[in-house]
C-alpha positions in Angstrom: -21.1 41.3 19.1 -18.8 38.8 20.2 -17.8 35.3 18.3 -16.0 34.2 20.6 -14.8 35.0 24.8 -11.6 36.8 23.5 -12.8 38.5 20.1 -14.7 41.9 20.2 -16.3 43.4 17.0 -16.2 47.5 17.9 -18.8 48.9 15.6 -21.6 49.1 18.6 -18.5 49.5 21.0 -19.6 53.3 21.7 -22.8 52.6 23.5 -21.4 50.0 25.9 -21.0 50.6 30.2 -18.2 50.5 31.8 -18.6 48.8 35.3 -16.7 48.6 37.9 -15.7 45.2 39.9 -18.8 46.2 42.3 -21.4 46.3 39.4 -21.5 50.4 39.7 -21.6 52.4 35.8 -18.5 54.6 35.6 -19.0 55.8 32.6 -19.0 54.7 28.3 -17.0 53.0 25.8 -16.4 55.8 23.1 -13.4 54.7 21.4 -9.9 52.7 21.3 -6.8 53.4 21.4 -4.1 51.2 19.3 -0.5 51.9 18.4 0.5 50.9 14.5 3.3 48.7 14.3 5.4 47.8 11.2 6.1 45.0 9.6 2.8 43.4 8.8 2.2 43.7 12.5 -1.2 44.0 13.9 -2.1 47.4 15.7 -1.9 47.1 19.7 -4.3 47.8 21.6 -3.1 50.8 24.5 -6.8 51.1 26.1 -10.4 52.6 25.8 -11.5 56.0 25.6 -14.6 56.1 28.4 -16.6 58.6 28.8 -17.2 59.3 32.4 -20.2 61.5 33.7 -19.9 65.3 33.3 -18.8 64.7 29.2 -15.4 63.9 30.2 -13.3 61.6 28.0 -10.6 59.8 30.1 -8.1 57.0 28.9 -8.6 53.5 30.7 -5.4 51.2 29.4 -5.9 47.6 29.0 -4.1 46.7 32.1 -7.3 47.9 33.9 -9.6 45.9 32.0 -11.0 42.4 33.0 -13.2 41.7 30.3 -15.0 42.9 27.3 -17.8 41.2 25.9 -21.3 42.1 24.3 -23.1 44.0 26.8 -20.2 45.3 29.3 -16.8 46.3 30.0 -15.4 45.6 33.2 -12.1 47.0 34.7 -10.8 46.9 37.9 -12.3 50.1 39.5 -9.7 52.1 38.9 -9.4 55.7 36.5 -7.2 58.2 35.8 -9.7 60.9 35.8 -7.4 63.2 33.7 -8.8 64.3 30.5 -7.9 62.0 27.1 -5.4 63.6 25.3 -4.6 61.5 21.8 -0.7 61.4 21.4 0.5 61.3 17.7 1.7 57.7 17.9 -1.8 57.2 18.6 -4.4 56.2 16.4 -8.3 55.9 17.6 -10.1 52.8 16.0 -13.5 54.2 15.8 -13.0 58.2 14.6 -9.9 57.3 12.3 -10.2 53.6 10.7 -13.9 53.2 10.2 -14.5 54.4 6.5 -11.7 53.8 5.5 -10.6 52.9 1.8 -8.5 49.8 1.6 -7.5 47.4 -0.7 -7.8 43.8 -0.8 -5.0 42.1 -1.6 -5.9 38.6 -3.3 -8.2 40.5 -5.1 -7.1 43.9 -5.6 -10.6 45.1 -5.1 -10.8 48.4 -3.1 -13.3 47.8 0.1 -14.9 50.2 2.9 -14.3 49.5 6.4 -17.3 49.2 8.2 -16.2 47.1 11.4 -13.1 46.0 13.0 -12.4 43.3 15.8 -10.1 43.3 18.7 -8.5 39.6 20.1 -6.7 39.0 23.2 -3.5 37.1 23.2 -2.9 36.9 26.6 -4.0 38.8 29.8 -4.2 42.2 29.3 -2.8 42.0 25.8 -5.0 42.5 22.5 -4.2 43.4 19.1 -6.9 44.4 16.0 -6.5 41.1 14.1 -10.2 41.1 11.7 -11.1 43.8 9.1 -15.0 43.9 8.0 -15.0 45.4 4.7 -17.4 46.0 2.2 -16.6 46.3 -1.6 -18.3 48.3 -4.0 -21.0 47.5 -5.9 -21.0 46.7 -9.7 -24.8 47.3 -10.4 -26.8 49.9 -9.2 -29.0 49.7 -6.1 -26.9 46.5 -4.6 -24.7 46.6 -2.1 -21.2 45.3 -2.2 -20.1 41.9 -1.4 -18.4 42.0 2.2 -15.5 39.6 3.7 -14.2 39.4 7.3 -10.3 38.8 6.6 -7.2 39.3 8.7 -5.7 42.7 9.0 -2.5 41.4 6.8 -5.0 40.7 4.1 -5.7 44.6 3.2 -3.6 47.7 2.8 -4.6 51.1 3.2 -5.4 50.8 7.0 -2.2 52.5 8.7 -1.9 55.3 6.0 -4.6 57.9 5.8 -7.5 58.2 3.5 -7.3 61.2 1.4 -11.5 61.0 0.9 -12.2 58.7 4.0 -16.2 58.5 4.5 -17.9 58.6 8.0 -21.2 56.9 7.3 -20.2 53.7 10.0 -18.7 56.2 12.5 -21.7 58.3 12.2 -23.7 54.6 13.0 -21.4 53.6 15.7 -22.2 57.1 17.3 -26.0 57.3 16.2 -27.5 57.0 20.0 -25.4 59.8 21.1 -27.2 63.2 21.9 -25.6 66.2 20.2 -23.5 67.8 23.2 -21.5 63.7 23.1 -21.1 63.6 19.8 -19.6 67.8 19.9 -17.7 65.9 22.5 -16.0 63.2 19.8 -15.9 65.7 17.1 -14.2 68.6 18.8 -11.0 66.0 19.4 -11.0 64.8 16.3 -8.6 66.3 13.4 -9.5 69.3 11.3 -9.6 67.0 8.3 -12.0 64.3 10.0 -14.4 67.0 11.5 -14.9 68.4 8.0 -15.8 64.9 6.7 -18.4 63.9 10.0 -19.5 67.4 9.3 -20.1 66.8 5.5 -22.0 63.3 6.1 -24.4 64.6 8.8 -27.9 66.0 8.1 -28.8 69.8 8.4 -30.4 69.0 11.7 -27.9 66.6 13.3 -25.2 69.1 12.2 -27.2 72.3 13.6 -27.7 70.5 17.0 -24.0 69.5 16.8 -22.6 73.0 16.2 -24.5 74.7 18.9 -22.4 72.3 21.3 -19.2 73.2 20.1 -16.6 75.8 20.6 -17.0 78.9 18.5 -13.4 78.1 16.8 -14.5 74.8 15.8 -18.3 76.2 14.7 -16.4 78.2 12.1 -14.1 75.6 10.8 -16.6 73.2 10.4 -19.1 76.2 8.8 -16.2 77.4 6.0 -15.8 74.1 4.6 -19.3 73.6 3.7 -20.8 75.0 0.3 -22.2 78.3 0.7 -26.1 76.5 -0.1 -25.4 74.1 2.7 -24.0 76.6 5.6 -27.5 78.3 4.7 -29.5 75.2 5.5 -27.8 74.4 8.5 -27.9 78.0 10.0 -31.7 77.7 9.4 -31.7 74.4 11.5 -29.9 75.8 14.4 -31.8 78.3 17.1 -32.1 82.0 15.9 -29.5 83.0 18.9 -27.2 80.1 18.1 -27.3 81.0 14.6 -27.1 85.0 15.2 -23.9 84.0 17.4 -22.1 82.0 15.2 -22.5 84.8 12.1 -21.8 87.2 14.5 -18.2 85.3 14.4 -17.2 85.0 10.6 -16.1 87.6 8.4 -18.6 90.4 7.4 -18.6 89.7 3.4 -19.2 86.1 4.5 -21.7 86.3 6.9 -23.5 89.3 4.8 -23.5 86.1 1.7 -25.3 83.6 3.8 -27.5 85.7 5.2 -28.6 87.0 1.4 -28.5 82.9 1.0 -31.2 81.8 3.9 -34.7 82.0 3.8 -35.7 85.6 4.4 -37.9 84.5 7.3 -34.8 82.9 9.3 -32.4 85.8 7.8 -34.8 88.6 9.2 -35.0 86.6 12.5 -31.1 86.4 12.8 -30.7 90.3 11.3 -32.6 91.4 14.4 -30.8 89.5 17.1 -27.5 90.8 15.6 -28.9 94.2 16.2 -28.8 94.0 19.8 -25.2 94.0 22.1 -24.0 90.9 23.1 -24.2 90.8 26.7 -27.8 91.8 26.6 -31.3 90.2 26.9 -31.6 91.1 23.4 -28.6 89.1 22.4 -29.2 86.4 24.4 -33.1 85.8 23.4 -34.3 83.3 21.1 -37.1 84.4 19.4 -39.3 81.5 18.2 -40.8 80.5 22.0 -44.4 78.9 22.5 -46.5 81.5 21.7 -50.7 81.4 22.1 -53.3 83.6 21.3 -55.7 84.4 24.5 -58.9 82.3 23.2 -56.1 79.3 23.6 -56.9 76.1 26.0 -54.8 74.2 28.4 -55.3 71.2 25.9 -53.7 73.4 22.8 -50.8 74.7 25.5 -50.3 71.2 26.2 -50.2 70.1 22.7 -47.8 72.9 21.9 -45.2 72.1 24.6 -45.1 67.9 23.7 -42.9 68.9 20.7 -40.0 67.0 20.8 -38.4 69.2 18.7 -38.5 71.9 21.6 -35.2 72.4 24.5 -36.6 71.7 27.7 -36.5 75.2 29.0 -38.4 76.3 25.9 -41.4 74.3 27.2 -41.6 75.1 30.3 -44.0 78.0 29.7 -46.1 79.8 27.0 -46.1 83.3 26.1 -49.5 84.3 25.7 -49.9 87.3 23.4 -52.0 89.4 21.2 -51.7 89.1 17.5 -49.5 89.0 15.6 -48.3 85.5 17.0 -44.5 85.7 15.4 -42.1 87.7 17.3 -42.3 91.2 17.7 -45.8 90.1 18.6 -48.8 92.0 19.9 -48.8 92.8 23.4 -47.7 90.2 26.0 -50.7 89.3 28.0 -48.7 87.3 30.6 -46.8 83.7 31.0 -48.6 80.4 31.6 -46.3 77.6 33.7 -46.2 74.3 32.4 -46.9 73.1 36.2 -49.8 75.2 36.3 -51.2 74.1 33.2 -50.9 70.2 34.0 -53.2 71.1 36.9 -56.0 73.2 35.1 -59.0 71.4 33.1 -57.9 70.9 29.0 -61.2 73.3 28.4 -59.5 76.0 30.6 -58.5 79.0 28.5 -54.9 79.1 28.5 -55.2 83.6 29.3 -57.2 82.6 32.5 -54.1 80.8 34.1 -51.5 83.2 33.5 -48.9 85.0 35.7 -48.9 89.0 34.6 -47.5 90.5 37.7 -43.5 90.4 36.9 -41.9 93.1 35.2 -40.8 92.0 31.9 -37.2 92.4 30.7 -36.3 95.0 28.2 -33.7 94.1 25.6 -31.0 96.5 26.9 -31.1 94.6 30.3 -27.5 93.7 30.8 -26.6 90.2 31.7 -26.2 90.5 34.8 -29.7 91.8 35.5 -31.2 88.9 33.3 -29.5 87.0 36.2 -30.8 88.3 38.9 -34.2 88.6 37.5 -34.5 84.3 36.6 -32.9 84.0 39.7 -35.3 86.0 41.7 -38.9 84.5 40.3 -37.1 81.1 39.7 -37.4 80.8 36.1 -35.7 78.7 33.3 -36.9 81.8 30.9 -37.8 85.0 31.1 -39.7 87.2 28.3 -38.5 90.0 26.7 -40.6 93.1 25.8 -40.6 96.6 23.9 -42.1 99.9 25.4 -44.6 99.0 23.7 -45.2 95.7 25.7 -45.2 93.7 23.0 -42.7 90.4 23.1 -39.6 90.6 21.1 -37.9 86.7 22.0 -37.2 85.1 25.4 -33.8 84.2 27.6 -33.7 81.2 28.8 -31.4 80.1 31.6 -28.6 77.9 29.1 -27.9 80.7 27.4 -27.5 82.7 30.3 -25.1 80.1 31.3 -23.3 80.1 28.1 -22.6 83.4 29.3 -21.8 83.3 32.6 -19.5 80.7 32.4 -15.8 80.9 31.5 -15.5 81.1 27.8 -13.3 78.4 27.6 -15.8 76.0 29.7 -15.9 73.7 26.8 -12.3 73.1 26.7 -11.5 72.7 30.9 -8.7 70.2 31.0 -8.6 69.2 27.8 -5.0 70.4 27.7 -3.8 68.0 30.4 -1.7 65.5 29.8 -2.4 61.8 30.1 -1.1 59.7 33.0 1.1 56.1 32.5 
């Protein structure tokens, strides 16, 4: 990553630690911070954006950093702890200028930006002085010639792109989980979210949205193509999904409904059916399901998914059939714990617990609560009179709930100290 002690290429930037002086992680590089100058000037560099634990983004500025190089940044111990709030002389190096279209001036040739470097010029001073670019292709199937030159050697950098790309910010940011890169998206502009949004998969995207803000779920959903929103709403959890339709305009959420698979629409029809604030809208309904005649080795098999949240597969729901939700009639829940210590031959309805009183779908949420609280669950079935399960709450989206709607956003309004 570096060339040389005092030149730092910032593609891989948003993975590094930041250490302080005693060798202690105080958080991540995510981005950094430059101001635009005129004249041919190269942009200054003001300071990092680091990501410190609990998600939030705080602004360290270069005065507080005593080195950078390729596995570490170093600063002198010292953060504000407010939360990063970009100011519009502001421009971020990693969300706004990777992508970018510019143009080369000796040649003429227009070029994507797909890395930048930063160079100190004295202590505590560093400017953006290189531009990795890489021009388009004349044949088909090659890729573009690329050139390292000095930023006064393109244009196009310090105006914005009308149809800027995000394929080497999405790189950059590839290691991230979802909630971090929600994190990076919810700050950036309307325009940029739409285009990280639009070069995502279905599944990166679903796993995104469910992270963010409802305001910003919509956004992003209205500028995708009808066929697209479809496809991602199928990605995303049944409750996640239900939620976020629950949220656009009837006409338009009656259209992608009528545009998913009927499978996933049905799924989301019947969670819209219940109240908010109940166990029946806060249930998924695809948990791990098992017919009696089930072993401990197919349990076990069924709850390595990666693909499953972690309070998902913490226990399996065995039933009668059918085996999709509403399903036959719950014969009782089987505890990862417990299975781990039961023989693979074991069958799975021999270990289960049947002796709680199951949740009915008009519980409210308080009383979903209370009752995960009480038998120490992370999720909890939920049943018909007829015993049979409908979906289970598990204990996120009982904290989704519980928490202040606007837990997303605390401090993000606060201003940044000098």
């Amino acid at each position: 990553m570096s060339i040389t002690p005092n030149r730092v290429y910032l593609a891989r930037l948003a993975s590094l630690p930041v250490f302080d002086p005693q060798g202690d992680q105080v958080g991540k590089a995510r981005d950094v911070v430059v101001a635009l100058r005129t004249g041919g000037k190269p942009p200054r560099v003001l300071g990092l954006v680091v990501e410190v634990f609990g998600r939030r983004r705080v602004f360290l500025p270069m005065t507080r950093v005593t080195s950078i190089d390729a596995g570490q940044v170093i600063t002198t111990g010292v953060l504000n702890m407010r939360k990063f709030q970009q100011r519009p002389t502001e421009t971020l190096v990693l969300a706004e200028m990777l992508d970018r279209v510019v143009t080369v001036q000796e040649t003429g040739a227009e070029a994507v930006v797909f890395d930048l470097a930063v160079e100190q010029t004295r202590a505590h001073d560093w400017v953006v002085s290189k531009v990795a670019v890489q021009e388009a292709s004349k044949r088909f199937g090659r890729r573009g010639q690329t050139h390292v030159l000095e930023w006064d050697e393109v244009t196009g950098l310090a105006e914005p792109d009308e149809q800027q790309g995000a394929a080497h910010m999405l790189a950059a940011f590839d290691s991230m989980r979802p909630a971090d890169l929600a994190t990076v998206i919810h700050d950036l502009s309307p325009k940029r979210r739409s285009e990280i949004a639009a070069a995502l998969d279905d599944e990166r995207l679903a796993d995104v949205l469910e992270e963010l803000p409802e305001e910003d779920q919509v956004e992003i959903l209205g500028h995708l193509d009808t066929e697209r929103a479809a496809d991602v709403l199928e990605e995303m959890d049944p409750d996640d999904a239900a939620d976020l339709i629950a949220e656009l305009p009837p006409d338009t959420a009656e259209r992608l409904l009528l545009t998913m698979e009927p499978d996933e629409a049905d799924n989301v029809r019947r969670l819209l059916s219940y109240e908010e604030h109940t166990a029946g809208g806060l249930m998924t309904t695809e948990p791990v399901i098992l017919p009696p005649d089930a072993t401990v080795a197919d349990a076990l098999a069924r709850v390595r998914d990666p693909e499953l949240t972690p309070s998902l597969a913490a226990m399996v729901f065995v039933v009668r059939a059918p085996l999709e939700t509403p399903t036959g009639k719950l014969l009782g829940i089987a505890h990862f714990q417990r299975l781990l210590r039961e023989p693979p031959s074991t069958l799975v309805s021999g270990v289960v617990d049947n002796d709680l009183e199951w949740l009915r779908a008009d519980a409210t949420l308080e009383d979903v609560a209370g009752h995960i609280a009480a038998y120490n669950l992370v999720a909890a079935p939920v049943v018909d009179e007829d015993g049979r399960l409908l979906g289970v709450v598990t204990i996120d989206d009982v904290l989704d709930h519980l928490l202040p709607d606007d837990w997303r956003e605390r401090d993000r309004g606060a201003s940044r100290g000098a």
